[in-house]
HTML snippet that shows the backbone in 3Dmol.js (N, CA, C, O; Angstrom):
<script src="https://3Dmol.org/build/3Dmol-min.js"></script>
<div id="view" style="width:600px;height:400px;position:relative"></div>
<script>
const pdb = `
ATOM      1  N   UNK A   1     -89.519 127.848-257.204  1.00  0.00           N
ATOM      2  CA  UNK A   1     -88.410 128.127-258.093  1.00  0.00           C
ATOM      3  C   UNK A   1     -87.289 127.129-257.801  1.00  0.00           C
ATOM      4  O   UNK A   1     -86.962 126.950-256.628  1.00  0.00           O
ATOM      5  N   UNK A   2     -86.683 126.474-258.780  1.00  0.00           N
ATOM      6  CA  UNK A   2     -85.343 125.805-259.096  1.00  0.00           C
ATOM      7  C   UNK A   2     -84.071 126.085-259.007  1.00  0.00           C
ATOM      8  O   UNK A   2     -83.467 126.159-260.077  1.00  0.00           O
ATOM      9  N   UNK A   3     -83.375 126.296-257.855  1.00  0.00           N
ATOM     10  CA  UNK A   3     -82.192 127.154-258.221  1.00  0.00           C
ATOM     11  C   UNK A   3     -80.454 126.136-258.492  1.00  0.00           C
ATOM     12  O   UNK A   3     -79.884 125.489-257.614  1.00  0.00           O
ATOM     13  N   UNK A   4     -80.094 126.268-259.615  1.00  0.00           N
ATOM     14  CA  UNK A   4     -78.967 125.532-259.667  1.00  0.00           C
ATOM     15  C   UNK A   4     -77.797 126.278-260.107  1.00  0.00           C
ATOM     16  O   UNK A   4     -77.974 127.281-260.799  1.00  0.00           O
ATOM     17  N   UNK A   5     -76.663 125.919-259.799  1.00  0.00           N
ATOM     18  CA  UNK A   5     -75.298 126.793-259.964  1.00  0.00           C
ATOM     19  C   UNK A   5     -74.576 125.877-261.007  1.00  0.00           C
ATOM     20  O   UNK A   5     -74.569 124.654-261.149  1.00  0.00           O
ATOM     21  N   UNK A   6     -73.913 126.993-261.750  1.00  0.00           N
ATOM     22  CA  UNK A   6     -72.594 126.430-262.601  1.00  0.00           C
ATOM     23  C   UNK A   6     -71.712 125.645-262.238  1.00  0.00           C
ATOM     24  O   UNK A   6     -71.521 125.680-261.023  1.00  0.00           O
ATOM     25  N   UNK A   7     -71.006 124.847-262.871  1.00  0.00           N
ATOM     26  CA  UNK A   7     -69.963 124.212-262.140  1.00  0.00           C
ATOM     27  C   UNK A   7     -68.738 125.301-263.056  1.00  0.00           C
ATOM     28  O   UNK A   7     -69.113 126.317-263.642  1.00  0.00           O
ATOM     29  N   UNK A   8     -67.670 124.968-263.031  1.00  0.00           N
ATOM     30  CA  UNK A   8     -66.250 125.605-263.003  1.00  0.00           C
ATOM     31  C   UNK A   8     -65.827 125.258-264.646  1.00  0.00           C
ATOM     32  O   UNK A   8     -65.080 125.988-265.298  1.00  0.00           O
ATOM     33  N   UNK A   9     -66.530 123.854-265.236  1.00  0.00           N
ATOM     34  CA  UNK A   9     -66.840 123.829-266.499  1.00  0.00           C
ATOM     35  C   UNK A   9     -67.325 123.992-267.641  1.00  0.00           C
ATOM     36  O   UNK A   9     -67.112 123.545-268.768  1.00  0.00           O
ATOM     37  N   UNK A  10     -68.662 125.382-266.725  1.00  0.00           N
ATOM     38  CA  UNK A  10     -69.832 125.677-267.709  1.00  0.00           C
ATOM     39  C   UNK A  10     -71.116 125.006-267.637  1.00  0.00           C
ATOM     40  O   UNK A  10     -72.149 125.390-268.186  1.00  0.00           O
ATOM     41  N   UNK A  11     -70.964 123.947-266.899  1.00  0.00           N
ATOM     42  CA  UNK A  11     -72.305 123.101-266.544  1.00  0.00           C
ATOM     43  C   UNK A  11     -73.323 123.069-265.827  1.00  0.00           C
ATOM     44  O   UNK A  11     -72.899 122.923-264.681  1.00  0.00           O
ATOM     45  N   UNK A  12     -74.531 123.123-265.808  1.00  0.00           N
ATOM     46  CA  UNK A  12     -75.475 122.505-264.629  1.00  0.00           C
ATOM     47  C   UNK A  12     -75.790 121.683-264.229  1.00  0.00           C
ATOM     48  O   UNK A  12     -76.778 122.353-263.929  1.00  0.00           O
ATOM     49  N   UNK A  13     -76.033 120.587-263.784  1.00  0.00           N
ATOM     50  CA  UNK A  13     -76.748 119.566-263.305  1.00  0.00           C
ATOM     51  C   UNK A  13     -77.628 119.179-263.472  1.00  0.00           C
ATOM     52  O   UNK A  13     -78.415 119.155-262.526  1.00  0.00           O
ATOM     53  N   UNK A  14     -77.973 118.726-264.562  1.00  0.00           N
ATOM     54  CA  UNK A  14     -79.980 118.698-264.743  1.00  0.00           C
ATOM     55  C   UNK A  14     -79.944 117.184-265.512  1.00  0.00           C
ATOM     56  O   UNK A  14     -79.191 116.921-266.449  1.00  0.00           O
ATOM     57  N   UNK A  15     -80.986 116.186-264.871  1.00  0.00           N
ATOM     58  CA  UNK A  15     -80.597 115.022-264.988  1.00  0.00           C
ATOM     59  C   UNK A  15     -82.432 114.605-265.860  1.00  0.00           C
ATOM     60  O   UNK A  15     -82.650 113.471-266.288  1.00  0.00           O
ATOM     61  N   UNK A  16     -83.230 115.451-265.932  1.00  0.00           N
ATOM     62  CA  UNK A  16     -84.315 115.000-266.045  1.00  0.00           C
ATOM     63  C   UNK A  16     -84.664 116.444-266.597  1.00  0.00           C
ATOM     64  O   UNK A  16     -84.001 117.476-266.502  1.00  0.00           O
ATOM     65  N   UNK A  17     -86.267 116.160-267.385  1.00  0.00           N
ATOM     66  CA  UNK A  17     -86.910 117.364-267.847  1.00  0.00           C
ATOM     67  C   UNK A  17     -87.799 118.394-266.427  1.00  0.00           C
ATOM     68  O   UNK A  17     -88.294 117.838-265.446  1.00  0.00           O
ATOM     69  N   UNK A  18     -87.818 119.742-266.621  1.00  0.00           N
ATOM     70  CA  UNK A  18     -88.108 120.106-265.679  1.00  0.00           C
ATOM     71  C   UNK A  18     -89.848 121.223-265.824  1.00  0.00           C
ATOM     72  O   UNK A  18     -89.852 122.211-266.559  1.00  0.00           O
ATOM     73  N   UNK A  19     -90.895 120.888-265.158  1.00  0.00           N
ATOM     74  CA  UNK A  19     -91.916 121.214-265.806  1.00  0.00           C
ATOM     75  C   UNK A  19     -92.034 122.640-266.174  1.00  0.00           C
ATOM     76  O   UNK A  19     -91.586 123.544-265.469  1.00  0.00           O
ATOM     77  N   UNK A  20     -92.694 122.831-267.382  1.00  0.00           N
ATOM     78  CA  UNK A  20     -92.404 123.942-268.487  1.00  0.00           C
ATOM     79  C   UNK A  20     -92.773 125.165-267.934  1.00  0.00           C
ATOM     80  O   UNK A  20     -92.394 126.158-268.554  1.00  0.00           O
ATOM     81  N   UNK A  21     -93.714 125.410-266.457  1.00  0.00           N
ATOM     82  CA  UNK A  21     -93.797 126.652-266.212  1.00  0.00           C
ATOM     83  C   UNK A  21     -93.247 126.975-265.211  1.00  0.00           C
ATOM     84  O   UNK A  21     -93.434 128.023-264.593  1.00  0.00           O
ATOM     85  N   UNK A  22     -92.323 125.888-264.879  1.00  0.00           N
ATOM     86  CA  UNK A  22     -91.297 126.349-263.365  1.00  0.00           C
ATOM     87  C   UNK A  22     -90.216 127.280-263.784  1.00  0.00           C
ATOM     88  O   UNK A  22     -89.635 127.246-264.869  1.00  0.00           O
ATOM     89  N   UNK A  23     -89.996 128.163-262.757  1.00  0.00           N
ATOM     90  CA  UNK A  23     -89.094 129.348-263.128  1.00  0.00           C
ATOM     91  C   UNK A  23     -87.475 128.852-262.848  1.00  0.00           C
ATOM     92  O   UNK A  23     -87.226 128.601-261.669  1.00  0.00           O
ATOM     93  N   UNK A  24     -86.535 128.716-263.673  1.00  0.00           N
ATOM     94  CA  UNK A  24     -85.426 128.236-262.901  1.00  0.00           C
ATOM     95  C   UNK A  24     -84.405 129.043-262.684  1.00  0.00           C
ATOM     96  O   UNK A  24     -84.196 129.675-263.719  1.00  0.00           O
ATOM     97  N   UNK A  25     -83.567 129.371-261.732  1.00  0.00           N
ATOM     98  CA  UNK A  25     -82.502 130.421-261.400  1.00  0.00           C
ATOM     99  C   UNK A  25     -81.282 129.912-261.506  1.00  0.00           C
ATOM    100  O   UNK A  25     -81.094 128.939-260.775  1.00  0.00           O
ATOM    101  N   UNK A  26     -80.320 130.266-262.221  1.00  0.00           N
ATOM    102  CA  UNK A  26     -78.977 129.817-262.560  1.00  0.00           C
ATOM    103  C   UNK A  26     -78.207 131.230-261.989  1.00  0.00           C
ATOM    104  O   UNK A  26     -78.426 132.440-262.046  1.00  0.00           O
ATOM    105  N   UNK A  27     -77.013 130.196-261.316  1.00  0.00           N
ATOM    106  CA  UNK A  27     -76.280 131.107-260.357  1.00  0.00           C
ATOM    107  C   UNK A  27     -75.009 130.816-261.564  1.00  0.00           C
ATOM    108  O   UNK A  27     -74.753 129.642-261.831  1.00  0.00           O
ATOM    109  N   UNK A  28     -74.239 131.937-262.266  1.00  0.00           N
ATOM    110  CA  UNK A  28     -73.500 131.896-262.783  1.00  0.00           C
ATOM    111  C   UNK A  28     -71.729 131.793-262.428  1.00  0.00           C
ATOM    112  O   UNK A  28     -71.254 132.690-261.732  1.00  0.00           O
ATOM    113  N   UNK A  29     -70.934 130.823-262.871  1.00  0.00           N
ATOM    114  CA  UNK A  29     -69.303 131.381-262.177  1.00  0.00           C
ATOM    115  C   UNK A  29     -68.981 132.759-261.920  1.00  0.00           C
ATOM    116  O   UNK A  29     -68.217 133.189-261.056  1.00  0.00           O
ATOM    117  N   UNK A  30     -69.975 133.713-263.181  1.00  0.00           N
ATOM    118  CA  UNK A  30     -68.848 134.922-263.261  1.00  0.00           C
ATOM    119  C   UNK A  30     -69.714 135.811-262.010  1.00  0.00           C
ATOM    120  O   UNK A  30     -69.647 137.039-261.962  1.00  0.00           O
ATOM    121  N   UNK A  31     -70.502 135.021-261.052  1.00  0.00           N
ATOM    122  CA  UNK A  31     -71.291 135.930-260.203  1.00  0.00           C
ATOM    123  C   UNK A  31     -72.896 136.551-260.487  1.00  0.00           C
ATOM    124  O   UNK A  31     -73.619 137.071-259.638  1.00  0.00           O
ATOM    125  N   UNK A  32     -73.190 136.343-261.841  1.00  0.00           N
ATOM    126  CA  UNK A  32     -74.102 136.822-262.343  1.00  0.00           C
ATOM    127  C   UNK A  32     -75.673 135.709-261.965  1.00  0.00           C
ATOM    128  O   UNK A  32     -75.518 134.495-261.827  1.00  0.00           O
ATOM    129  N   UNK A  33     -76.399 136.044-261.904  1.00  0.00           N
ATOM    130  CA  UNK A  33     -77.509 135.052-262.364  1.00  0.00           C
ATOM    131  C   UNK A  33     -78.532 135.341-263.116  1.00  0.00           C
ATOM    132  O   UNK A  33     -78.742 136.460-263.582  1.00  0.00           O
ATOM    133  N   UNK A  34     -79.464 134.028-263.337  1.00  0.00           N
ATOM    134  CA  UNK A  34     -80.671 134.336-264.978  1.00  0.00           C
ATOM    135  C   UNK A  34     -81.783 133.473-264.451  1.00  0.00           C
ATOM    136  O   UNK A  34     -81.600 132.297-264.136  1.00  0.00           O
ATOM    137  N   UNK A  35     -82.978 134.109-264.362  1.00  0.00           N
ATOM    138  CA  UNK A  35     -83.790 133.303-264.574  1.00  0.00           C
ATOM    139  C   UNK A  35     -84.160 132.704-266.156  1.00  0.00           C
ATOM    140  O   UNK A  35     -83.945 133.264-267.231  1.00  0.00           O
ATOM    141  N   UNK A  36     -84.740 131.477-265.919  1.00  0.00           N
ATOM    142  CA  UNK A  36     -85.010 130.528-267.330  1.00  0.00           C
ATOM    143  C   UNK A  36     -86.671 129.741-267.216  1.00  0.00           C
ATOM    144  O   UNK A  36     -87.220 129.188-266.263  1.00  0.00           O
ATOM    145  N   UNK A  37     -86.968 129.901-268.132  1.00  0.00           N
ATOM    146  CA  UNK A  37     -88.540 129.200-267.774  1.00  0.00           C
ATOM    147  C   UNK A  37     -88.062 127.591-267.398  1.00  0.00           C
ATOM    148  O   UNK A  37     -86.896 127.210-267.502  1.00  0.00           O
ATOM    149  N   UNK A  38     -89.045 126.846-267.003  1.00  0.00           N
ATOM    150  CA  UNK A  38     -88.761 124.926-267.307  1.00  0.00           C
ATOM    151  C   UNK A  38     -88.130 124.644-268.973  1.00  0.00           C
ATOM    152  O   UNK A  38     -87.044 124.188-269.333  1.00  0.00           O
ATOM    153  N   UNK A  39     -89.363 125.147-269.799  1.00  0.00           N
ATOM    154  CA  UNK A  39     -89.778 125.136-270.834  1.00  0.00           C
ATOM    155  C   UNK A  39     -88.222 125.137-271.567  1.00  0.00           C
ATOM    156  O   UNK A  39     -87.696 124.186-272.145  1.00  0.00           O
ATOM    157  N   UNK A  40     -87.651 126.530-271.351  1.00  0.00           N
ATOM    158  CA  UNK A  40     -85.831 126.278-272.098  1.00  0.00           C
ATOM    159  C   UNK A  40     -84.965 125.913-272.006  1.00  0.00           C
ATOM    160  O   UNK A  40     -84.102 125.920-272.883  1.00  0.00           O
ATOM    161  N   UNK A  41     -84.824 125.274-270.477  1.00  0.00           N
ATOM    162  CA  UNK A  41     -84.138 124.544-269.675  1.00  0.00           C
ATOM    163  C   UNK A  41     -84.634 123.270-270.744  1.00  0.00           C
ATOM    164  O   UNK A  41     -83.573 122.848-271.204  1.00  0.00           O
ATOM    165  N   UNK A  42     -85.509 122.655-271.204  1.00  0.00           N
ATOM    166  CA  UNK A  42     -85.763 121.709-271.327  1.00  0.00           C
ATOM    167  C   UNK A  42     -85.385 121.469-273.068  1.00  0.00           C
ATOM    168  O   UNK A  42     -85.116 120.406-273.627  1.00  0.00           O
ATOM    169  N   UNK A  43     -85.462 122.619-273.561  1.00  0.00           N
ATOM    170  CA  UNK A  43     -85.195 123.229-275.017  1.00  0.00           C
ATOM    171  C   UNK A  43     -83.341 122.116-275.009  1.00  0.00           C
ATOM    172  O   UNK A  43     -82.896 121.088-275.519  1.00  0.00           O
ATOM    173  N   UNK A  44     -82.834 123.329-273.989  1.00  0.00           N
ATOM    174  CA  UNK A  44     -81.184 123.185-274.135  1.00  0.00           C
ATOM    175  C   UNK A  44     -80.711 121.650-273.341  1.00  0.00           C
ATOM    176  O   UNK A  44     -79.576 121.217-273.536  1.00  0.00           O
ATOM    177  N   UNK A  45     -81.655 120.928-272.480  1.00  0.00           N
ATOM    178  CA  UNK A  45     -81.194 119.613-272.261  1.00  0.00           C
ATOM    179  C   UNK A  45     -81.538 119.096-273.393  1.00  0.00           C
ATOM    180  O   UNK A  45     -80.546 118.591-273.919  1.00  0.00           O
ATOM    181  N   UNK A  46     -82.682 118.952-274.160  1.00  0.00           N
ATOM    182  CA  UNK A  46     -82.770 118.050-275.697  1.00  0.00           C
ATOM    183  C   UNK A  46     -81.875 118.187-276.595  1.00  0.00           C
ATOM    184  O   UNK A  46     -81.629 117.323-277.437  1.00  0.00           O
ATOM    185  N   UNK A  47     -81.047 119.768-276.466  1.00  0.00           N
ATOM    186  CA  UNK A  47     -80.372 119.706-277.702  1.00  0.00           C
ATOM    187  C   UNK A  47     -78.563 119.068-277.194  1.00  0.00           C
ATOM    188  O   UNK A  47     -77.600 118.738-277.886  1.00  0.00           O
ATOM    189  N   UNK A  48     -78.734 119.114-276.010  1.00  0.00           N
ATOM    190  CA  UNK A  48     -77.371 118.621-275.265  1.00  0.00           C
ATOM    191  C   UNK A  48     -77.464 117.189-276.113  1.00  0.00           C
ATOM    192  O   UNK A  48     -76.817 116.944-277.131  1.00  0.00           O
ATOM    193  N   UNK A  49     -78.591 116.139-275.343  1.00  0.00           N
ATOM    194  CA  UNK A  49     -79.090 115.037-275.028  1.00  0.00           C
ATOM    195  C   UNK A  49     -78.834 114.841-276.750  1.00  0.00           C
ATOM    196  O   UNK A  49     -77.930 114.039-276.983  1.00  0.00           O
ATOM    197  N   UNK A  50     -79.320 115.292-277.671  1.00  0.00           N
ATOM    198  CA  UNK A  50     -79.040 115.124-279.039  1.00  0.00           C
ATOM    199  C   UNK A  50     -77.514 115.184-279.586  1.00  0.00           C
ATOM    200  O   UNK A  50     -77.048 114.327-280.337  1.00  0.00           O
ATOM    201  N   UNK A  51     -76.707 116.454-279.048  1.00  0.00           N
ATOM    202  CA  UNK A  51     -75.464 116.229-279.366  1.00  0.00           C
ATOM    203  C   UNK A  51     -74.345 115.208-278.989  1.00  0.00           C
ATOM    204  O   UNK A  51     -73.355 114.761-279.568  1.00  0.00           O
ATOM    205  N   UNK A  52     -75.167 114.961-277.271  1.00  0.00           N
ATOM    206  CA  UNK A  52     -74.297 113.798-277.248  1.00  0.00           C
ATOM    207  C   UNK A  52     -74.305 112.346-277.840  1.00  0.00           C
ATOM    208  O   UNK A  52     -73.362 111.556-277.897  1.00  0.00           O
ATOM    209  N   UNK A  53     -75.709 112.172-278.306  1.00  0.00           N
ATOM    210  CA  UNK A  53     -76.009 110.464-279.121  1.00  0.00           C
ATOM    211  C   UNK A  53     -75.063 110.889-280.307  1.00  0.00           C
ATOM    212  O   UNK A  53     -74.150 110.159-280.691  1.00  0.00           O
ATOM    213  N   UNK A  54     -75.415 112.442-281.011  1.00  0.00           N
ATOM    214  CA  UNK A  54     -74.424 111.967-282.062  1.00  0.00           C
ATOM    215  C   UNK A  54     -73.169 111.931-282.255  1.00  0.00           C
ATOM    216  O   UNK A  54     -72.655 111.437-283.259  1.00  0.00           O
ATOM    217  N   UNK A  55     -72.246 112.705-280.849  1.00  0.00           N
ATOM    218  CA  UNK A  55     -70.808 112.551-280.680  1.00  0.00           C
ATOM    219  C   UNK A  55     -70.535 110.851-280.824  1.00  0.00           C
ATOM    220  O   UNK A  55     -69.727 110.161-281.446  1.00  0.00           O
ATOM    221  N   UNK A  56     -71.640 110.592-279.918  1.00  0.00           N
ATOM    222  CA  UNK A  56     -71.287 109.106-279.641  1.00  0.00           C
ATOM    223  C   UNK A  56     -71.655 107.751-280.617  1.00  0.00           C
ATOM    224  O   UNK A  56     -71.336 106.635-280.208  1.00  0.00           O
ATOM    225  N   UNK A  57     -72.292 107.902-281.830  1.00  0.00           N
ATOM    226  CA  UNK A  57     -72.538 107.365-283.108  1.00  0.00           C
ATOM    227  C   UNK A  57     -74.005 106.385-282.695  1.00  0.00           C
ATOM    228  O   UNK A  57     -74.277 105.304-283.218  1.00  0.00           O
ATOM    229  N   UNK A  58     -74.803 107.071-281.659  1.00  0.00           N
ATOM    230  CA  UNK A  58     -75.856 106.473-280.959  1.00  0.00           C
ATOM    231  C   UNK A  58     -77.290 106.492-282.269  1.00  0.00           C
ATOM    232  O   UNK A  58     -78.245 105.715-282.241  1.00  0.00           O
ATOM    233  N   UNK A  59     -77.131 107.260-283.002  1.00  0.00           N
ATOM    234  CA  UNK A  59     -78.291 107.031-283.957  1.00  0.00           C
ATOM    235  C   UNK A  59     -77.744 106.194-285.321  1.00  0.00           C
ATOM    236  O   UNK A  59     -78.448 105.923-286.294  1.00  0.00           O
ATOM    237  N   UNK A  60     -76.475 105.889-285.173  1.00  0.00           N
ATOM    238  CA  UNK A  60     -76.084 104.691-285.967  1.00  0.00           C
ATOM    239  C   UNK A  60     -76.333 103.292-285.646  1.00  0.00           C
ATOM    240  O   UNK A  60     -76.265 102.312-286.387  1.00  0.00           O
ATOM    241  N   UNK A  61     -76.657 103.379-284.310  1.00  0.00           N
ATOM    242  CA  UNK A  61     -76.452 101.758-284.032  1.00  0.00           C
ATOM    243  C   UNK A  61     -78.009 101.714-283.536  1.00  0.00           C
ATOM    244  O   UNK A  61     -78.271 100.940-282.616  1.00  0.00           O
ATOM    245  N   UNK A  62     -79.357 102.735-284.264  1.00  0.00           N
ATOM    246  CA  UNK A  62     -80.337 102.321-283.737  1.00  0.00           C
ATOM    247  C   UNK A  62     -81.090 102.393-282.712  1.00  0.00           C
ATOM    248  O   UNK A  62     -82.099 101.688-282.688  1.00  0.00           O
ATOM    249  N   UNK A  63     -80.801 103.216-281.673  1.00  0.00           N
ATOM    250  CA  UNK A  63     -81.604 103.625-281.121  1.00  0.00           C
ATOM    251  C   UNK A  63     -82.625 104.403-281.037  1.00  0.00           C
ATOM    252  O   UNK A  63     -82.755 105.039-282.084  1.00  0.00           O
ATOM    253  N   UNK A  64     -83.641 104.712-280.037  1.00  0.00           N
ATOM    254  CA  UNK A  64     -85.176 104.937-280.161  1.00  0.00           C
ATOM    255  C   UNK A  64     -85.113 106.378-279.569  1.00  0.00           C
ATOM    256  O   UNK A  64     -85.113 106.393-278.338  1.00  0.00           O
ATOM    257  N   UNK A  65     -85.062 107.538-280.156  1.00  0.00           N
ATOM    258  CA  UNK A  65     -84.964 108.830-279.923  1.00  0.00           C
ATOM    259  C   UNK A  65     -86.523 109.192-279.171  1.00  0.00           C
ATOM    260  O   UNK A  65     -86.770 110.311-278.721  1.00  0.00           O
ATOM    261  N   UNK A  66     -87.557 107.974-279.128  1.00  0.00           N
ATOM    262  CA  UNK A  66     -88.941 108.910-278.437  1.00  0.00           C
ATOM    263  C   UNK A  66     -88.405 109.149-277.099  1.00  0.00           C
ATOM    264  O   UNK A  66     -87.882 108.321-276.353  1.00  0.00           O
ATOM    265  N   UNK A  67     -88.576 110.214-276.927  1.00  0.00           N
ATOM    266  CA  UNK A  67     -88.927 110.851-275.351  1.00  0.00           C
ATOM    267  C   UNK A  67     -89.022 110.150-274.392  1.00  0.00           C
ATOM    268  O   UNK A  67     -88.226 110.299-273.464  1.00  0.00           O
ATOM    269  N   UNK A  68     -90.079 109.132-274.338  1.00  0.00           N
ATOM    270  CA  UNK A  68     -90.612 108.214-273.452  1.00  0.00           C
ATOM    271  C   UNK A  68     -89.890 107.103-272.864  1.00  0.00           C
ATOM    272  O   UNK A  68     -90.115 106.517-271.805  1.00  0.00           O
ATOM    273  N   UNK A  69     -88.509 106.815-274.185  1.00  0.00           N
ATOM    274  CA  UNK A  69     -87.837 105.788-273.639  1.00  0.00           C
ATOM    275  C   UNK A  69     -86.190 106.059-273.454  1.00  0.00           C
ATOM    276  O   UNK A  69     -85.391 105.204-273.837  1.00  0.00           O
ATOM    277  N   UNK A  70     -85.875 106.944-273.018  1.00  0.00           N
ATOM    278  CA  UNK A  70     -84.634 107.357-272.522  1.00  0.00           C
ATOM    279  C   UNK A  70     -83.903 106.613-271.526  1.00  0.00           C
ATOM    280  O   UNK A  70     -84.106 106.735-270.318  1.00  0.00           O
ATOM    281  N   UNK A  71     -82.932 105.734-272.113  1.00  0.00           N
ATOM    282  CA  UNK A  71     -82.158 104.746-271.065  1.00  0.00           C
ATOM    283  C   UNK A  71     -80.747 105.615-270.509  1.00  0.00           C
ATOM    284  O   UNK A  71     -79.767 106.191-270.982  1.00  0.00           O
ATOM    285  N   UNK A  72     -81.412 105.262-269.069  1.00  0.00           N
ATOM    286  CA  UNK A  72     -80.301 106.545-268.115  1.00  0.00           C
ATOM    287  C   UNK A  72     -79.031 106.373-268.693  1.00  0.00           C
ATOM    288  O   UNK A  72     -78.529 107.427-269.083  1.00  0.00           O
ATOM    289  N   UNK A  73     -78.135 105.007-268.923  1.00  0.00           N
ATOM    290  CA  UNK A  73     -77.094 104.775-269.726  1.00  0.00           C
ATOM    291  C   UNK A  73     -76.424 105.811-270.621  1.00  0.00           C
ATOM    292  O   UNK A  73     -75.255 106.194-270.569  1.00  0.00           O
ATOM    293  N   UNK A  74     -77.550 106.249-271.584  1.00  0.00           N
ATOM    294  CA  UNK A  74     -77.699 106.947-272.840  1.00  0.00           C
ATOM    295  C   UNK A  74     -78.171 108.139-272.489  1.00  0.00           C
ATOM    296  O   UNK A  74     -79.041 108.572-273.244  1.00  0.00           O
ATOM    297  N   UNK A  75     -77.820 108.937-271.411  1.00  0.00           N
ATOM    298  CA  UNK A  75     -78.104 110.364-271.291  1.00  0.00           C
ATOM    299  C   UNK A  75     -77.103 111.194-270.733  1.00  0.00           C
ATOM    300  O   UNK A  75     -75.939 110.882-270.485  1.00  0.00           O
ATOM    301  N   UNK A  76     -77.806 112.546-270.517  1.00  0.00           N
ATOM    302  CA  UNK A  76     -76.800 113.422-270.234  1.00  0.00           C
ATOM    303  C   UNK A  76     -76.717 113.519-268.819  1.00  0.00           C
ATOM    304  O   UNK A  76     -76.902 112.462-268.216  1.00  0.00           O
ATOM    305  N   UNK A  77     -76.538 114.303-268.302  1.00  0.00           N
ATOM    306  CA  UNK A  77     -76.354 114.763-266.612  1.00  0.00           C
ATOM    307  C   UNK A  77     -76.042 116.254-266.465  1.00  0.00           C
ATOM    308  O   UNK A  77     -76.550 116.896-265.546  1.00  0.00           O
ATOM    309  N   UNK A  78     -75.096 116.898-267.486  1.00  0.00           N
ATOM    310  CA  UNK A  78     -74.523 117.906-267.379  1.00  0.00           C
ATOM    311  C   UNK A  78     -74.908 118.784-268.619  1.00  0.00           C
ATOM    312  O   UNK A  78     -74.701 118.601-269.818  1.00  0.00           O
ATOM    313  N   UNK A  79     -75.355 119.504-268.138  1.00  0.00           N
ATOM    314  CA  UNK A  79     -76.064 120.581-269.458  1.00  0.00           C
ATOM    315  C   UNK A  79     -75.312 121.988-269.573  1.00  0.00           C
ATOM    316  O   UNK A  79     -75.324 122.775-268.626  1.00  0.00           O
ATOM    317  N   UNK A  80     -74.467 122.351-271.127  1.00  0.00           N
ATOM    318  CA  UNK A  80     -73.733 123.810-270.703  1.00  0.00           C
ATOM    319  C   UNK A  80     -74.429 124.829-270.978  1.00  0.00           C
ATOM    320  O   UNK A  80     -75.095 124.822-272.013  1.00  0.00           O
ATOM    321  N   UNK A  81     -74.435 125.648-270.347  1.00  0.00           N
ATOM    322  CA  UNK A  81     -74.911 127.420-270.041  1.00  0.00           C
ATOM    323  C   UNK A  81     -73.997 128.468-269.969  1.00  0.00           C
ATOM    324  O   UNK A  81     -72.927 128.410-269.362  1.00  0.00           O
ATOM    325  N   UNK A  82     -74.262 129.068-270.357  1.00  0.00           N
ATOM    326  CA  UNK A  82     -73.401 130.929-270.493  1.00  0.00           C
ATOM    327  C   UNK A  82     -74.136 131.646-269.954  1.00  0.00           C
ATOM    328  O   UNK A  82     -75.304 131.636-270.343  1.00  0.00           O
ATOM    329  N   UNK A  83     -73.814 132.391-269.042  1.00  0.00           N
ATOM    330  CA  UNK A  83     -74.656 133.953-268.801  1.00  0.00           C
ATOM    331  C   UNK A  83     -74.659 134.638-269.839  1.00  0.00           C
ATOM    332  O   UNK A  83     -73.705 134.656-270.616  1.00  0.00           O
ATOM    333  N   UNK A  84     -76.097 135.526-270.058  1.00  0.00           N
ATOM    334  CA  UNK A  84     -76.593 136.187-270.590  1.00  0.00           C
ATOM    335  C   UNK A  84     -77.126 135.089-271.882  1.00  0.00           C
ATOM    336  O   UNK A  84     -77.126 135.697-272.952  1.00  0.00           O
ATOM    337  N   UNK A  85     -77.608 133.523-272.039  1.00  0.00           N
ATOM    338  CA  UNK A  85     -77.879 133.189-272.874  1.00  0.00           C
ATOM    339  C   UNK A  85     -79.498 133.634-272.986  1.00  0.00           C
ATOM    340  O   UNK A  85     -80.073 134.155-272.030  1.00  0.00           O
ATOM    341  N   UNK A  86     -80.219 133.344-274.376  1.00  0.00           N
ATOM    342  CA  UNK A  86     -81.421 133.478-273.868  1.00  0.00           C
ATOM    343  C   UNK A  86     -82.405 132.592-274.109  1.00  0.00           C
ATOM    344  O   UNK A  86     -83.519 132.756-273.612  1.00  0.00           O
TER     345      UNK A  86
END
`;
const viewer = $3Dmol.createViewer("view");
viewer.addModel(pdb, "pdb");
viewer.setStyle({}, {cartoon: {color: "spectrum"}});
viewer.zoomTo();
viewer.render();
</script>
């Protein structure tokens, strides 16, 4: 099992995809914690990883959204979470 804590901003730390049947444990600010499969952990980094290219006008200028070629430059680090999400 994976265990990672909130930061004070709502965030986790997750810098990479994490394999889909690992169980992951999120230690929440408000004290609470959740387990999460890999699998949704990996759901909510893609959709981070997506919101941030388009804050940043990254599918305007052409870049290559496959999976395979993710330039660390062009990613996230910090993924947000709420207790009780599901």
């Amino acid at each position: 099992m994976i265990q990672l804590t909130q930061d004070t901003d709502g965030y986790v730390r997750m810098s990479r995809h994490f394999p889909a049947q690992t169980m992951i444990s999120i230690s929440f600010t408000d004290g609470t914690t959740g387990e999460y499969s890999g699998r949704r952990m990996n759901e909510i980094y893609d959709q981070a990883l997506a919101d941030f290219r388009l804050a940043n006008n990254m599918d305007v200028k052409g870049f290559n959204r496959n999976a395979k070629n993710i330039h660390r430059r062009n990613a996230v680090e910090h993924v947000p979470v709420a207790a009780g999400m599901k």
